[in-house]
C-alpha positions as CSV (number, residue, x, y, z in Angstrom):
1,X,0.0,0.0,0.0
2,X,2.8,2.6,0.8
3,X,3.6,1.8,-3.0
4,X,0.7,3.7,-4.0
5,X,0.4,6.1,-1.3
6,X,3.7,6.9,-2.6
7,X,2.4,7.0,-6.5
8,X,-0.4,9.0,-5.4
9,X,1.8,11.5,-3.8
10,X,3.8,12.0,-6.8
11,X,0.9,12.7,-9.1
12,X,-0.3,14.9,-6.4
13,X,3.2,17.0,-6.5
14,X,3.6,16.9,-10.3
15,X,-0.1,18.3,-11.1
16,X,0.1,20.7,-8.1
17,X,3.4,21.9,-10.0
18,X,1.9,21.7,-13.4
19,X,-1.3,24.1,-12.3
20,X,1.0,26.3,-10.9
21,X,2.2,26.7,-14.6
22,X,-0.3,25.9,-16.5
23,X,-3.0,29.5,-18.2
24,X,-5.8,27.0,-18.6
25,X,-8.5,26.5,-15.5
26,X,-9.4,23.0,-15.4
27,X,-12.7,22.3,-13.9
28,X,-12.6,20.5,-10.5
29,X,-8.8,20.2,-10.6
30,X,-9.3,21.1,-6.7
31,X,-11.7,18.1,-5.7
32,X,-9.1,16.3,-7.7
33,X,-5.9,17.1,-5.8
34,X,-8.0,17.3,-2.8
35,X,-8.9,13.5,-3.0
36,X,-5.4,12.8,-4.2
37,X,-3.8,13.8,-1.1
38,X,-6.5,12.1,1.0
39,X,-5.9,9.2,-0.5
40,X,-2.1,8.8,-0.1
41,X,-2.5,9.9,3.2
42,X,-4.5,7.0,4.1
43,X,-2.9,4.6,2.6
44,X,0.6,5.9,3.9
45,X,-1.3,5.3,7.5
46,X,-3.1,2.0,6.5
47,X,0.7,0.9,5.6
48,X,2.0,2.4,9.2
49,X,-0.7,0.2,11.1
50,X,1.3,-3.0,11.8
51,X,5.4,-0.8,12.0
52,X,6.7,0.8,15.3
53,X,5.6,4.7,16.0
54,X,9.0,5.9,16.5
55,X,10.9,5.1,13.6
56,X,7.8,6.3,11.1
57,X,6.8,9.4,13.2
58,X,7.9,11.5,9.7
59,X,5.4,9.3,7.5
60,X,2.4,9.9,10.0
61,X,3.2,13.0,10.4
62,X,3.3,13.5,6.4
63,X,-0.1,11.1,6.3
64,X,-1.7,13.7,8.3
65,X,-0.8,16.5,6.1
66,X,-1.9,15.0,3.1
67,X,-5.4,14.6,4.8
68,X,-5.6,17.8,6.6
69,X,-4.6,19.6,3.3
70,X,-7.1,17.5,0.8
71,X,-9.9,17.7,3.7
72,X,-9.9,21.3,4.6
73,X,-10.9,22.9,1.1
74,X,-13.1,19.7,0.5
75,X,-15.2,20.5,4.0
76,X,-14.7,24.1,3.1
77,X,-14.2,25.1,6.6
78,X,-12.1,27.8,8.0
79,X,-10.0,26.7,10.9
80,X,-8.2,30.0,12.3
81,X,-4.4,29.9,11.9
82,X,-4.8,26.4,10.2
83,X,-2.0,27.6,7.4
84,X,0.8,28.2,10.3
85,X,-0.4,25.0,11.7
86,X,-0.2,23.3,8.1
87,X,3.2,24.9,7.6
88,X,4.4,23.6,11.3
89,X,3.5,20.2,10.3
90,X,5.3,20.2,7.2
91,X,8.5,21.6,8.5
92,X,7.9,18.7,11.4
93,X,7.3,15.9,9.2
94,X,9.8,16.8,6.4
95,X,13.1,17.1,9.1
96,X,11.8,13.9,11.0
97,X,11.7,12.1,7.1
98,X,15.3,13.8,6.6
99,X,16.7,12.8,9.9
100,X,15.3,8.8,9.2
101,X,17.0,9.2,5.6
C-alpha cells in the first residue's frame, strides 16, 4: 500500500506543479488534488498500522498533512491559523523524514 500512497503522492506533487504553470483553468482540478492527497494519506497510514511509532513518526506526520490539506478545502471550513499550523507540520514531518534518511 505505501507503494501507492507513494504513487499517489507523486501525481499529487507533479499536477500541483503543473497548475502552478499551466494559463488554462481545469474544472474541478481542486476536488481532484484534494482527493489525491487524502488518498495517499490513508494509505501511507493504512501501511504504518502493523510498523513501530517511533521510527515512522515522519510518515504519519506527512499522512496527516496530506489529509488535513485534501480535507480542509473539500469541508470548506475555516480553521483560524490552520495555514501556520499546516506549515508547522510540514516543516515537522519533512526534518523527521530527513533525519530517518
Amino acid at each position: 500500500m505505501k507503494n501507492l500512497g507513494m504513487m499517489l503522492l507523486s501525481i499529487w506533487l507533479i499536477v500541483t506543479g503543473l497548475l502552478t504553470f499551466a494559463t488554462v483553468s481545469i474544472p474541478s482540478s481542486d476536488i481532484i488534488l484534494a482527493l489525491l492527497a487524502i488518498a495517499a494519506g490513508i494509505l501511507f497510514l493504512l501501511d504504518m498500522r502493523e510498523k513501530r511509532l517511533s521510527g515512522n513518526l515522519g510518515i504519519i506526520l506527512l499522512s496527516i498533512w496530506l489529509i488535513l490539506v485534501g480535507l480542509l478545502p473539500l469541508l470548506s471550513v475555516t480553521v483560524p491559523y490552520s495555514d501556520i499550523a499546516l506549515a508547522i507540520l510540514a516543516i515537522v514531518a519533512g526534518v523527521l523524514l530527513l533525519i530517518r534518511r
